[in-house]
C-alpha positions as CSV (number, residue, x, y, z in Angstrom):
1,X,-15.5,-11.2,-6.4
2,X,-13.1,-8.4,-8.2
3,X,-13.9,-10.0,-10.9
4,X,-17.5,-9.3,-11.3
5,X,-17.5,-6.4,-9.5
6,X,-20.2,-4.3,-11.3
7,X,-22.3,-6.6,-10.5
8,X,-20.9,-7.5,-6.7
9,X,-21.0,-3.8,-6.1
10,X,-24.8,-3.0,-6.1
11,X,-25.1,-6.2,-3.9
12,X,-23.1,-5.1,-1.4
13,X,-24.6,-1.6,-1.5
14,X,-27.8,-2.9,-0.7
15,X,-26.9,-5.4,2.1
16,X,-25.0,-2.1,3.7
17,X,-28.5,-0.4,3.4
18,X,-30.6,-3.4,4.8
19,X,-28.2,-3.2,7.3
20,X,-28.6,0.3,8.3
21,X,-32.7,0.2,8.3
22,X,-33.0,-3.2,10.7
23,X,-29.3,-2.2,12.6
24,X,-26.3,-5.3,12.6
25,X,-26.9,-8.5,14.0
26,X,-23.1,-9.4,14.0
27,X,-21.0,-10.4,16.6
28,X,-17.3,-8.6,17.1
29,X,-15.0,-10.4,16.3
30,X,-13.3,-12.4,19.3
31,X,-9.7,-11.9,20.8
32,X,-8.7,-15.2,19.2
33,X,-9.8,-14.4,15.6
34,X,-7.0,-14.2,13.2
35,X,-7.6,-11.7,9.9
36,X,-5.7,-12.9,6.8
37,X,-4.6,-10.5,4.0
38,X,-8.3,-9.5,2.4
39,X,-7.2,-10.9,-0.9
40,X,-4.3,-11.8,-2.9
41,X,-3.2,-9.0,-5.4
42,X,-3.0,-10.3,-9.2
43,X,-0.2,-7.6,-9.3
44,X,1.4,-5.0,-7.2
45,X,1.9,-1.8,-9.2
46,X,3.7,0.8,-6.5
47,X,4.5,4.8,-7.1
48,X,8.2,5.8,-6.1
49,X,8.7,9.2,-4.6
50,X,5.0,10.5,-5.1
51,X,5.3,13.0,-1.7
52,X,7.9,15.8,-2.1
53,X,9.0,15.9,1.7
54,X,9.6,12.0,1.6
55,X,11.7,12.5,-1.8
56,X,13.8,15.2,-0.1
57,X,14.3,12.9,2.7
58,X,16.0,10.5,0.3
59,X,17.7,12.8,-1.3
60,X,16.0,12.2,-4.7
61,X,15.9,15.9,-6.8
62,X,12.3,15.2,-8.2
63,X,11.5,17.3,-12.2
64,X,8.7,19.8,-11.8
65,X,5.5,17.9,-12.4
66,X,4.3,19.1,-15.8
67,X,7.6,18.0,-17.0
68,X,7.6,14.2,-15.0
69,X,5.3,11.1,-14.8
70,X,4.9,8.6,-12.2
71,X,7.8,6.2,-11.7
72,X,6.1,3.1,-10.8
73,X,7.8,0.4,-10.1
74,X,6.3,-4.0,-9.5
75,X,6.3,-5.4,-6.0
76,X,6.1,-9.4,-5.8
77,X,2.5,-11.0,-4.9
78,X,4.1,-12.9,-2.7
79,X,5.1,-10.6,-0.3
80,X,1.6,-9.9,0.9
81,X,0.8,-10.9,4.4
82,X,-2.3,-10.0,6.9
83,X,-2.7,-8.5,10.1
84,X,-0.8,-9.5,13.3
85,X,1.9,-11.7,10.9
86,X,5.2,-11.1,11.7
87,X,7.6,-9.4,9.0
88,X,10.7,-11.6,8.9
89,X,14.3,-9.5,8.5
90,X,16.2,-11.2,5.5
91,X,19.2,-12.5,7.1
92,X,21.3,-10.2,4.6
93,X,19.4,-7.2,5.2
94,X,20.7,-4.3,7.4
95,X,18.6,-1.4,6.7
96,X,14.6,-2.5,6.7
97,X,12.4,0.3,6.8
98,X,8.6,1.1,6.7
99,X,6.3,2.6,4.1
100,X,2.6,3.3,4.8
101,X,0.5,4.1,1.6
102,X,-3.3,3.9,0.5
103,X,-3.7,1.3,-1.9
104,X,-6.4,1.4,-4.5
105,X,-7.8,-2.5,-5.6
106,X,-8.5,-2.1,-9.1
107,X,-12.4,-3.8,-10.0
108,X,-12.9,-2.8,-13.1
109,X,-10.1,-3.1,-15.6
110,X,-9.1,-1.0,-18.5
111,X,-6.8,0.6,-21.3
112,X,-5.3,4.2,-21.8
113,X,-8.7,5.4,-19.1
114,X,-9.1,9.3,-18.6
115,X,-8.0,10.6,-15.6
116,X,-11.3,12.0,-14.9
117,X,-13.0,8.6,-15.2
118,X,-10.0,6.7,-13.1
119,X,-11.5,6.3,-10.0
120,X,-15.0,4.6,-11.3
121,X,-12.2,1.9,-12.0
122,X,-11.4,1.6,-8.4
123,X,-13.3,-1.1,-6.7
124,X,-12.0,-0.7,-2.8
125,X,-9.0,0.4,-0.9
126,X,-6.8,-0.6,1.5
127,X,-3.5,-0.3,3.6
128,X,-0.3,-1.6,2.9
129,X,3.1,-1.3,4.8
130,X,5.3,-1.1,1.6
131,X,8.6,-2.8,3.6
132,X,12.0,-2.2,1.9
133,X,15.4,-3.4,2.7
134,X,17.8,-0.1,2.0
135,X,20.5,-1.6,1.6
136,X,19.4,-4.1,-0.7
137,X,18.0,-2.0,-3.4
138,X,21.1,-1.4,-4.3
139,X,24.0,-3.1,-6.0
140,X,27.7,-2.7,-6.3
141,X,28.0,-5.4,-9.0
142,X,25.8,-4.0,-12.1
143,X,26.2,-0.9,-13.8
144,X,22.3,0.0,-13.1
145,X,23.2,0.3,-9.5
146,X,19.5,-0.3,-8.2
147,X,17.7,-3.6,-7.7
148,X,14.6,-2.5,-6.4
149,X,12.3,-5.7,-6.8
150,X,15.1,-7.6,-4.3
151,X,14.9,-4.8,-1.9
152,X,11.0,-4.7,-1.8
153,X,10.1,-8.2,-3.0
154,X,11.2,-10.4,0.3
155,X,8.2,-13.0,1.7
156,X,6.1,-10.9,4.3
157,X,7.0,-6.9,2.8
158,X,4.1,-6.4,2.0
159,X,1.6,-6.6,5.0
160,X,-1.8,-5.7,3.7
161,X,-5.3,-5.1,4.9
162,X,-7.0,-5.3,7.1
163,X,-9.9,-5.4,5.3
164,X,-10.7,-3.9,1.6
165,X,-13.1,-0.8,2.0
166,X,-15.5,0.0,-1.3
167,X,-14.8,2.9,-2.7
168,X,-18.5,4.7,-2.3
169,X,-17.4,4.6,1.4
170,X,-14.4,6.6,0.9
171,X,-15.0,9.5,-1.1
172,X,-12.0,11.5,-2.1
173,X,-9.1,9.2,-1.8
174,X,-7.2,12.6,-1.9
175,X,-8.2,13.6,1.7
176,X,-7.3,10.5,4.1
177,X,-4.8,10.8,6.6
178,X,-2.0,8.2,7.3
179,X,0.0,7.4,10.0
180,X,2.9,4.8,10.9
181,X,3.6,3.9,14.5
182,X,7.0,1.6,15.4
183,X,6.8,0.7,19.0
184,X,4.4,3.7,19.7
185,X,5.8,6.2,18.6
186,X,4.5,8.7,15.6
187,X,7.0,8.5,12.5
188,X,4.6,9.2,9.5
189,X,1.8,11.7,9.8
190,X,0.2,13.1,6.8
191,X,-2.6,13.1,4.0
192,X,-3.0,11.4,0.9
193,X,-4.0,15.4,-0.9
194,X,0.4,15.5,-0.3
195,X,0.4,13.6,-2.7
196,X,2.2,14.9,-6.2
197,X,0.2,12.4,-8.7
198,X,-3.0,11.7,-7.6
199,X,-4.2,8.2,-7.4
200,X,-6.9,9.0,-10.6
201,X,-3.4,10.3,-12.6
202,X,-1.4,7.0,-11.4
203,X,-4.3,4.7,-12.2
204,X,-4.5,6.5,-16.0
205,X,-1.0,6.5,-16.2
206,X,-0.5,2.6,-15.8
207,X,-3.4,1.8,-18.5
208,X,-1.4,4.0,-20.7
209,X,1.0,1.2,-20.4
210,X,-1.0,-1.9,-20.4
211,X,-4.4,-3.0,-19.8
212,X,-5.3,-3.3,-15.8
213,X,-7.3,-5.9,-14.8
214,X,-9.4,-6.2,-11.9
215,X,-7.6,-7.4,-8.8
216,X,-4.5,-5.0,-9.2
217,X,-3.6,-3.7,-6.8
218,X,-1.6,0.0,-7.1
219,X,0.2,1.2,-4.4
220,X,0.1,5.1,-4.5
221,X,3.4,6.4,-2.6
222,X,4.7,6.9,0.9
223,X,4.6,10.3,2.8
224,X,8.1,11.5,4.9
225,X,9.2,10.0,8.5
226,X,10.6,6.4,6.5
227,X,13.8,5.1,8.8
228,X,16.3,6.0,6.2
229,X,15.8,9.5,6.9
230,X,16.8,9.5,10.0
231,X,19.0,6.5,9.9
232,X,16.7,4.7,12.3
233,X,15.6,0.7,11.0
234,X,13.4,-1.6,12.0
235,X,15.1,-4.9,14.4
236,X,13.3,-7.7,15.7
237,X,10.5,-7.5,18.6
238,X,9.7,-4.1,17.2
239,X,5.7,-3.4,16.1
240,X,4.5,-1.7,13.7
241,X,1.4,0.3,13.2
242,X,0.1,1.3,9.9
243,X,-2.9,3.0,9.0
244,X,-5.1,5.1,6.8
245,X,-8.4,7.3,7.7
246,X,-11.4,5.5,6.9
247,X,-9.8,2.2,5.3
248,X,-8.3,0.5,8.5
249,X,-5.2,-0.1,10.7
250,X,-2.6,-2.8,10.1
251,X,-0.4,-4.0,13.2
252,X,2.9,-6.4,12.5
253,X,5.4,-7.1,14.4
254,X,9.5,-7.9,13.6
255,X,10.9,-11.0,13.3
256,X,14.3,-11.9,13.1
257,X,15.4,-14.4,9.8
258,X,15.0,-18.3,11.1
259,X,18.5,-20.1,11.2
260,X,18.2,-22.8,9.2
């Protein structure tokens, strides 16, 4: 479908408005229906440290922003999970923590695009709980000290959905608020117009590195209230609540590593 999304997207458009004139036919969906991820990213392009409160919380001194760029970093595909799957805690991992961000599904692809024509790239968005083992990101035994791909890359850290949203039902991608509940309890709250690079300047920022092609998926930063600032992590039996203002809400609970 992301693949021939210009001409998917006026189809859509019109069954939305057929829809509207004659009302929905459609069922809801019953308590027994299981939601898989919406799709299967071709590759997970995520922004590091894109809200200033979360990069204070971290402790991370970020460079005034006419003087910086995105740092993006590559999250494995096969991390991706759907609603209601349970994250499973690496046996190795002591400090797992949460990340809700707006994720933009890229539908058209592209090289070195404008930032002002960035977002006709976008075909949809989404949510996605960027899981991260803390501890794990980094390592004592290489002189780079940071191994961000093992400490974000685990099966199931990347629970995604729970549907994809088109973008002509969003509007500005800049004005959506997100939240994160574990257990209940409020530990993100904020908008995506925090944001320090926009999702149009991260989007034109990555085709100014290679050519994006349509299935991408770009993850566009995490707000403050993560565990490691507090020192708070997630265990097994916990749930966790992420979602994002007019895209959707993505529940997962904890599971601990299976003993083999």
């Amino acid at each position: 479908m992301l693949d021939a999304w210009t001409d998917v997207e006026p189809a859509l458009a019109a069954l939305a408005d057929n829809l509207a004139a004659s009302g929905p036919k459609f069922e809801p969906l019953g308590t027994g229906t299981k939601l898989c991820a919406p799709y299967r990213p071709n590759r997970i392009f995520a922004t590091a440290s894109n809200y200033v409160e979360h990069a204070q919380e971290m402790g991370t001194v970020l460079a005034a922003k006419s003087e910086s760029q995105p740092f993006v970093f590559m999250k494995a595909d096969s991390s991706v999970i759907g609603p209601d799957e349970a994250i499973i805690l690496p046996q190795r991992a002591q400090k797992v923590d949460w990340e809700v961000e707006l994720a933009a599904v890229i539908g058209i692809g592209g090289r070195d695009i404008p930032v002002d024509k960035a977002l006709d790239h976008v075909a949809a968005y989404t949510v996605i709980n960027d899981i991260t083992s803390r501890d794990l990101t980094r390592r004592s035994d290489f002189p780079f000290k940071h191994d961000w791909f093992r400490g974000k890359s685990f099966d199931t850290f990347a629970p995604l959905g729970p549907w994809l949203v088109p973008a002509d039902c969003i509007g500005d991608p800049q004005d959506l608020r997100l939240t994160l509940d574990v257990n209940g309890t409020r530990k993100q709250d904020d908008s995506t117009g925090s944001m320090i690079f926009s999702v149009a300047e991260q989007i034109s920022y990555l085709s100014s590195i290679l050519t994006l092609r349509p299935g991408d998926l770009v993850a566009t930063g995490t707000p403050d209230g993560v565990g490691m600032g507090t020192g708070e992590f997630l265990n097994a039996g916990d749930i966790v609540t992420a979602a994002v203002e007019k895209v959707g809400t993505i529940t997962n609970p904890i599971r601990g590593a299976r003993i083999d």
